[in-house]
N, C-alpha and C positions, 0 to 999 in steps of 0.2 A: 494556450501554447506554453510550452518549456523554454524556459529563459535558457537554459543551457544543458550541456549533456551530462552534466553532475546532478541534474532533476532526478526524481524517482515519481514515477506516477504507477498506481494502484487503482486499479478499475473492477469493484465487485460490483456484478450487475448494472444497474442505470447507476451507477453514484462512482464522481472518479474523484479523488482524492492525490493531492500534491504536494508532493515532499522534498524537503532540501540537506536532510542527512539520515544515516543509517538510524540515530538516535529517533529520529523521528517518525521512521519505519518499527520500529520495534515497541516504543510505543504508543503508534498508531490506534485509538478505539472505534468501535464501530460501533454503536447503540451502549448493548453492558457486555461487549467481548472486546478481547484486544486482535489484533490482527492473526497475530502468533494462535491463539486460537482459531479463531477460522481456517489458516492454511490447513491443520492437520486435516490428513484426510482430502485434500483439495489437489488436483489436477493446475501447477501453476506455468504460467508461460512467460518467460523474460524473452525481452525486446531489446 
């Protein structure tokens, strides 16, 4: 659950991933890519 409405949560595929500031969205890594990479190209949907 999100402790509050200043959470950020990212759901690629089965894997969700939860965030507490923009810094931490941006550098967010997934395996050997950063987030920022994946989105390119990517269909995103904010909630």
């Amino acid at each position: 659950m999100l402790n509050s409405v200043h959470d950020i949560r990212v759901v690629i595929a089965d894997k969700e991933y939860q965030l507490s500031s923009f810094n931490d969205l941006i550098s967010l890594k997934i395996g050997d890519n950063t987030l920022i990479n994946i989105m390119t190209g990517i269909e995103v949907q904010y909630y």
